[in-house]
N, C-alpha and C positions, 0 to 999 in steps of 0.2 A: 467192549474192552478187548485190545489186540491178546491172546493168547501166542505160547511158543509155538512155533515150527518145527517140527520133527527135520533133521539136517539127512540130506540124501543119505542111504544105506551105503557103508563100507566109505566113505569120505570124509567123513568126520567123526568115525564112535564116538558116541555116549554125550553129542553134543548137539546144541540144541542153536534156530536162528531165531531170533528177536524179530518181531518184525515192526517195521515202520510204518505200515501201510496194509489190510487187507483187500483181497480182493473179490470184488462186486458179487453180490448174489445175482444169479439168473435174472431177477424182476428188478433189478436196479441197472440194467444192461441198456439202457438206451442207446443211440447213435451216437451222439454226441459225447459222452462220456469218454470213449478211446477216439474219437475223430482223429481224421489224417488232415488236415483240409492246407492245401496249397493256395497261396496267395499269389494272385497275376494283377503283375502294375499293367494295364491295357495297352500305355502306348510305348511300352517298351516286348512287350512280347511278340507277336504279328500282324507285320502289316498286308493285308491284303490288296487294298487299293493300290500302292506305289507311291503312296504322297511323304512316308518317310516316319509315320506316325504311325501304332500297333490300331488294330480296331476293333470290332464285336466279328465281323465275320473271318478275322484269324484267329480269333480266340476257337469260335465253331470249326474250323479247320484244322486244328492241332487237339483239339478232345479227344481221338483214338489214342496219341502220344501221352496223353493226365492220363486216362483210363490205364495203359500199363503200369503205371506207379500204384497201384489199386489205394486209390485217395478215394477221402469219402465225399470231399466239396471243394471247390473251388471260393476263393474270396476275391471279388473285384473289386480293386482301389476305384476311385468316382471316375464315374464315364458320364455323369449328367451333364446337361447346358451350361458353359463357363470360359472365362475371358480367360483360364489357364494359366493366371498370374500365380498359381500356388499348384500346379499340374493338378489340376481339378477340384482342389478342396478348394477354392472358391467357388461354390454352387451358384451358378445365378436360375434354374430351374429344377429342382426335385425331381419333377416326372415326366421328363423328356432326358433324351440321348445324343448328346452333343452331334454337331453333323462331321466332327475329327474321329467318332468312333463309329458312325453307324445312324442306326434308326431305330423304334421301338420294336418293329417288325425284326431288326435284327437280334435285339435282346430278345424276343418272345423263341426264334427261331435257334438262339445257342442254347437257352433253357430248358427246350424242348429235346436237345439232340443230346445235353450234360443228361436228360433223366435218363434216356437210352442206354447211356453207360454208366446209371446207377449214381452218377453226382449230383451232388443240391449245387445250388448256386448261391452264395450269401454273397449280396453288395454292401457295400460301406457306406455309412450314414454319419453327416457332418451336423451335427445337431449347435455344436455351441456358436459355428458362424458361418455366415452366407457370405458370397459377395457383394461390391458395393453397386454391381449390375445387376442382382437381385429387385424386382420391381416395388417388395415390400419395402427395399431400406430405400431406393428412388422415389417411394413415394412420405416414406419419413425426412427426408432431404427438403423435398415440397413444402414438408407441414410445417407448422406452428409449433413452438415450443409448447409440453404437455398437452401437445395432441396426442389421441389412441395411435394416430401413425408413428410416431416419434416413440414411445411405449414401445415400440416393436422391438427396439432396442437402446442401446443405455445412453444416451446420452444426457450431458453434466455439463453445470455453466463451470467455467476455469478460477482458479485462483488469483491471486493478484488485482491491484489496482483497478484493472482494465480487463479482467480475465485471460488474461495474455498466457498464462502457468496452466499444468494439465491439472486437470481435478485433482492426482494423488499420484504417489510416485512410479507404479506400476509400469515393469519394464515387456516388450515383446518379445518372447521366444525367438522371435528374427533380428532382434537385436533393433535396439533406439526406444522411445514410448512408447505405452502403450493405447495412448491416445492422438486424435486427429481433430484439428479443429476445421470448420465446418462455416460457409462462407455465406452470409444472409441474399438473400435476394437483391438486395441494395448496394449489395459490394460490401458490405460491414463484417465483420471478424463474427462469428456465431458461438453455436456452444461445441461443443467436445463428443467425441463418442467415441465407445472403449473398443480397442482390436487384439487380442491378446496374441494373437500374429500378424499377420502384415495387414496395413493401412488400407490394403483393399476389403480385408473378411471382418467385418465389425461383428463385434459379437450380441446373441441374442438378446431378449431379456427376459428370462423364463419364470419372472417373477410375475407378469405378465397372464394369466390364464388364454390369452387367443394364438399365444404361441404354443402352448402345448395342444390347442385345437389344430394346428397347421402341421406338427407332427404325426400328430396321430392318420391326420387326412396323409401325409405321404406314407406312413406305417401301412397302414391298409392298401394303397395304390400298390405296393409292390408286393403286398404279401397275396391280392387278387391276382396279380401275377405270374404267382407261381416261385417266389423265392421262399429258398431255404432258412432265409433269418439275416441280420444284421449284425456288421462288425459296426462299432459303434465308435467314433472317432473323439479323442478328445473329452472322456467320458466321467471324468471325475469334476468337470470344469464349469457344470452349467449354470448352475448356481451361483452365486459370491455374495459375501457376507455382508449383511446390512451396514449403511454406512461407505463402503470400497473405502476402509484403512487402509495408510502409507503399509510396503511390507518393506522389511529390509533382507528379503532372504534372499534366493536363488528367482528368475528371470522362472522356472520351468516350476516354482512350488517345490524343489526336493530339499530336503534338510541340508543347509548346510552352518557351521559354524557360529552357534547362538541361535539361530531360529528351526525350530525343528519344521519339519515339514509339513507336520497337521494341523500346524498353525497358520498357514497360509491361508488369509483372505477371498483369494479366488480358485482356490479348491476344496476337492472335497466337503462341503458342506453339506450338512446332514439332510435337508430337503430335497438333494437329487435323488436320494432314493426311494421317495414319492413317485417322482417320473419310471423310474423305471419298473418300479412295481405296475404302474397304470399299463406301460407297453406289454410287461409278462402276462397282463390279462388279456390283451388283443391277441399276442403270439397263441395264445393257448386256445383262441375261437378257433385256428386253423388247424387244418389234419396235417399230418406228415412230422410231426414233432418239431417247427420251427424254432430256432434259435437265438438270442444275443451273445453276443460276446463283446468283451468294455476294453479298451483302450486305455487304461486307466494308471496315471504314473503316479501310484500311492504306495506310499512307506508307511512303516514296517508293514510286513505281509500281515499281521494280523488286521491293521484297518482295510489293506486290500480284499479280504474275506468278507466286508460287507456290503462288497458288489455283488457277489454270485451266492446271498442267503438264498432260504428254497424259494420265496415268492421276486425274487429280481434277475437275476442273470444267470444263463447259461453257464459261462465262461468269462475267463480276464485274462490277458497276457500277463505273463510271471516276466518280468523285467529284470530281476534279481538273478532269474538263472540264464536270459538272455547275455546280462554283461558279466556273468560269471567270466574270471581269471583264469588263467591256468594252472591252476595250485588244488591237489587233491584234497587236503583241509577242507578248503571254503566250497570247495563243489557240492561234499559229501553237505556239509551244514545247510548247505540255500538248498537243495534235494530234501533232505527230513526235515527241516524248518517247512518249507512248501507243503508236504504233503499233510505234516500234521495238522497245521493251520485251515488249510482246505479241508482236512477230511474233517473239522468241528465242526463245519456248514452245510457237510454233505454233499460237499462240490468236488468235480476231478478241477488237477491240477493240470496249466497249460504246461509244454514247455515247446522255446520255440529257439534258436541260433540269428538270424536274422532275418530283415525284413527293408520294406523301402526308406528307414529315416538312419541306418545305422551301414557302418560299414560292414561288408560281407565278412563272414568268420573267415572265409580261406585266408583273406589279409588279415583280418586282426590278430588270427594267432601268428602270426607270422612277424608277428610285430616284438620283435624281441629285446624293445630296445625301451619297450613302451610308446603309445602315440602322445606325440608332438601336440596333437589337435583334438582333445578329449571330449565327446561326444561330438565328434564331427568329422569330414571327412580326409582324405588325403590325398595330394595333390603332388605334383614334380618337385618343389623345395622341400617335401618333406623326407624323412628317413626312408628308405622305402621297404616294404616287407620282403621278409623269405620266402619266396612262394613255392617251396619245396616243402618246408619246415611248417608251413601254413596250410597246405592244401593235404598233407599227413595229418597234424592234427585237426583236420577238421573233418576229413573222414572219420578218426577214431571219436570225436567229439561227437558226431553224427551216430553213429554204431548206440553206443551209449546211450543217448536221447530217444532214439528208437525203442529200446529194450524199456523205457519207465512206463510206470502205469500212469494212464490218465490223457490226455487230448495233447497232439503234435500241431506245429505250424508249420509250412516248410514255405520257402521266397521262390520265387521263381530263378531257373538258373542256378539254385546250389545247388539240383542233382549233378550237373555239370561240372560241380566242383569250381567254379565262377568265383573270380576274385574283383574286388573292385578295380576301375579302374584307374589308376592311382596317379599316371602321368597324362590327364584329359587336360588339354591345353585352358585354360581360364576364358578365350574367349568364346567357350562353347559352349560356359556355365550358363544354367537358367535357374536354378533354385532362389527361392527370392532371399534368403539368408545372403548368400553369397554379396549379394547386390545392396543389401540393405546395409550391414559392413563393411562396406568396401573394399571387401576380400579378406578382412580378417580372421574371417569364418567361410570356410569351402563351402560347406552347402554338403547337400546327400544325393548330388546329379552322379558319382563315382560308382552309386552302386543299383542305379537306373538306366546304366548302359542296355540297348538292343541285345537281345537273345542271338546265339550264334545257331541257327539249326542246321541249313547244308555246308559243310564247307567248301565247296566248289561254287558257290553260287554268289551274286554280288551282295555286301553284306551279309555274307555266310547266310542266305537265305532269311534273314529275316522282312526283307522287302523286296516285291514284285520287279521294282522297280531299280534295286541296292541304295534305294536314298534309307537315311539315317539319323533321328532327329539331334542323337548324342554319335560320335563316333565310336567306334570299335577298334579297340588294339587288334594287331595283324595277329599277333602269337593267338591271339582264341579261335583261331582255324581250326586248331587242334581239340579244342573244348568242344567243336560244334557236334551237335546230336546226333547225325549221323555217323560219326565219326567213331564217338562213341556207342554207338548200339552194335557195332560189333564187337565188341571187344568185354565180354563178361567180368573183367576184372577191373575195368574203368568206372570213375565215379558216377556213372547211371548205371552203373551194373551193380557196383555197392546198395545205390539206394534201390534201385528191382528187385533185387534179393531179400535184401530186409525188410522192407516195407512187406512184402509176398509173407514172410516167416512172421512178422510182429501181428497180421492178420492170421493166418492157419494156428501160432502159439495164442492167442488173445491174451496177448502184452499187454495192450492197450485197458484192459478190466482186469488185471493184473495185482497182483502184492509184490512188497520189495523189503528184504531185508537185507542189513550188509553180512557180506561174505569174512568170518571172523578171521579167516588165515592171512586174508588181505587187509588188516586196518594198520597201515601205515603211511608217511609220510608221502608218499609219489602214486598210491596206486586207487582205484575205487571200484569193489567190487562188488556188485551186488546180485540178489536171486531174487527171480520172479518167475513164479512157478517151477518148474525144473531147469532153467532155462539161467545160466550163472554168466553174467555181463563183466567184462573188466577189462578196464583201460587204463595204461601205466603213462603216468603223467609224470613218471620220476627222471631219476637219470641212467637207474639202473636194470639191466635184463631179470625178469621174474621168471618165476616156477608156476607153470599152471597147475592144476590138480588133475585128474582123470576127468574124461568126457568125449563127448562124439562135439568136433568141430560143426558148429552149424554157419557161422557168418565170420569173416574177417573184414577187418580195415584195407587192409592192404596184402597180396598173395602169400608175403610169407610167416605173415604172425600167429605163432601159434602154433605153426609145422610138426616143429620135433619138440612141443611141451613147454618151450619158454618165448614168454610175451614182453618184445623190447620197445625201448623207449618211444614215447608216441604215435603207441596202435593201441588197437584193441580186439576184442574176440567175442565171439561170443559160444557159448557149449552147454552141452545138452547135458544133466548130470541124470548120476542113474537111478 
């Protein structure tokens, strides 16, 4: 049961803080609990070789640069064997290393040099679908209808006369059906099989018992390997509901208007949590405290809480405080809603800003007009963001997220302060959305632009060679990390700083209660430990209370006592 908080001495007599959240007993302090872990799309970070692609051995070449952020793991997006029609979530090998990133010797070789400076390494794991270069679904293509090969995944004879109609209406996240039909041997029209993204990644059929034999055999390959644990792709999805009923909701399973979101067919369905129970027994044969973490786009947080009970998952991405708004209200709400709901299960709470499928916070906030193109990217016909206005608020956004208790995610490139990039000509695009729409839908290529690291160098140093699979805006000269690492007050000095302070404070195992002088409409401020976080989301300049400045957004907030519009601070109380 949370009891009061005793409120700092001489700052608030005779009053007391509430708290939302306790923080962790000594023996509840695992790693992962406060984890820092940075996520690297591979072939957009460095490229070694010169072919224009990132790879495994500039990922090992830039490890001293993660290590000053004092991060506790790295997450690699897939770098396995793949025809890279979905940048690598079409797996067509599990346990081999595409030859676009490298070799196994080069995975062994950066894993070995992350432990050096004290990083795990967690890869992502594409459980609910392969591609169609995958040898198991080539050789369900082969088979016979209710063959064991064909069982491997879902395939349905069609509706209609002639079966000509998809088995059910079931639309693809990349837009069009979510079925393909499938051509006999004879040239004859065949049956169907379900892709709940593009027409190349058919999906498993985990109803199946020799496909959770063929996971567990990759589980293990990489955990004899020396990894930290798996991000877990697509994780609410493996499952679907006896029958595959028509749905009439959302394309993605999220609630919208008449169909709630827990009703969706081909989510969350109660039997995934068998699977992943079975993996938290395998993680737990290994030493080092091995990890999952679920990918999971499940409404309202409380059915999200039934990914991370004690016997299933580590962690879940909080999605609700990712596309948090900029309105103090609804921050403070998806913050205590989050924590409380998590803390029933005994789980920390993620919180993450962006990642590879969403556009980068520096543009979103910046977006003051609203996006044009809602869950999706932004492109030159569209409005285009403040990038003053955007890359302020998302320092102060960042300040903030640092200071909560429970496990951080950070993208690669927003310590950089890194916006998307918003004017990339269309014919550059690769994302398969992009293509499957006909450009109705940009796609998430905007904020899988190449790393800027030297600015003098071709492609600001991201390739040996300056080739570039995405191009680079010229203005990110100035973003590149060099550039920034002299400069203490620059958005890598922001995140140095506090990242450096949220470890020496143990933020991160931390409590949080709101700061009572601040519950108002623009501002959100909260305590964690001695340590008082607030950032003014209003329109108007505030009053700080006494404290020793520990971290600012930006040089001058917080100077002489008052904290203005779209910063933040953070201060030591006595």
């Amino acid at each position: 049961m949370l009891s009061s908080i005793a409120a700092p001495e001489g700052l608030l007599p005779g009053a007391s803080l509430v708290p939302v959240h306790e923080a962790s007993a000594e023996r509840d302090r695992q790693w992962w609990r406060s984890s820092v872990i940075y996520q690297i799309y591979p072939r957009s970070f460095r490229d070694l070789n010169g072919d224009g692609i990132g790879d495994l051995p500039g990922i090992t070449a830039e490890l001293p640069a993660l290590a000053e952020l004092d991060i506790d793991a790295i997450w690699l997006s897939p770098f396995y064997v793949s025809p890279q029609k979905d940048a690598g979530y079409d797996v067509a090998d599990y346990c081999d290393v595409d030859p676009l990133f490298g070799t196994l010797d080069d995975f062994d070789t950066l894993t070995a040099t992350a432990k050096k400076h004290g990083i795990r390494v967690i890869v992502d794991l594409v459980p609910n679908h392969c591609s169609d270069a995958h040898t198991l679904f080539q050789a369900a293509l082969a088979a016979p209808e209710n063959s064991p090969a064909r069982d491997m995944f879902i395939f349905r004879d069609g509706t209609g006369e002639h079966g000509e109609n998809p088995p059910n209406n079931w639309q693809s996240h990349f837009g069009g059906p979510a079925w393909t039909r499938t051509t006999n041997p004879d040239g004859t029209p065949g049956q169907w099989y379900l892709h709940l993204f593009d027409s190349t990644q058919p999906d498993f059929n985990w109803d199946n018992p020799a496909v959770h034999d063929e996971f567990e055999r990759i589980l293990r390959f990489w955990l004899d390997r020396g990894v930290g644990g798996f991000r877990v792709d697509v994780a609410h999805a493996l499952i679907k509901k006896t029958g595959l009923p028509d749905w009439g909701g959302r394309a993605d399973g999220a609630s919208s208007e008449g169909f709630p979101g827990e009703a969706a067919p081909m989510f969350g369905q109660a039997g995934i949590h068998d699977i992943y129970r079975s993996w938290r027994k395998i993680l737990d044969e290994y030493d080092g405290d091995r990890v999952l973490c679920a990918e999971a786009t499940i409404d309202p947080l409380d059915r999200l809480t039934d990914w991370v009970r004690p016997d299933e998952m580590h962690q879940t991405f909080n999605f609700a405080y990712l596309h948090h708004p900029w309105n103090a209200p609804e921050l403070r709400r998806i913050i205590e809603t989050s924590l409380t709901a998590f803390d029933q299960v005994g789980a920390p709470t993620t919180w993450v800003l962006s990642n590879h499928d969403v556009v980068r916070h520096v543009s979103r906030f910046g977006l003051t007009a609203g996006h044009n193109r809602p869950g999706d990217g932004l492109g030159p016909e569209d409005l285009q963001p403040d990038h003053d206005l955007g890359l302020r608020r998302a320092r102060a956004a960042t300040l903030l997220m640092l200071a909560l208790p429970g496990g951080v995610y950070l993208y690669q490139g927003e310590e950089l302060g890194m916006p998307d990039h918003t004017m990339l000509e269309h014919g550059h695009r690769q994302d398969p959305t992009f293509h499957r729409t006909g450009g109705e839908r940009l796609g998430r290529d905007g904020c899988r632009v190449p790393l800027p690291w030297r600015a003098d160098e071709p492609s600001y140093g991201f390739s040996s060679t300056g080739a570039a699979w995405l191009p680079q805006p010229e203005e990110w000269r100035e973003l590149s990390r060099d550039v920034q690492a002299a400069h203490p007050a620059s958005t890598l000095g922001l995140y140095r700083t506090a990242l450096k302070l949220r470890r020496e404070l143990s933020l991160g195992h931390g409590s949080l209660a709101w700061w009572p002088e601040f519950v108002n409409d623009g501002v959100v401020a909260l305590v964690n430990g001695n340590v008082l976080a607030v950032m003014n989301m209003g329109t108007n300049t505030v009053q700080l209370p006494e404290g020793e400045l520990l971290a600012q957004s930006v040089p001058e907030a917080g100077q002489d006592g008052f904290l203005g519009p779209d910063t933040a601070v953070w201060l030591r109380l006595a």
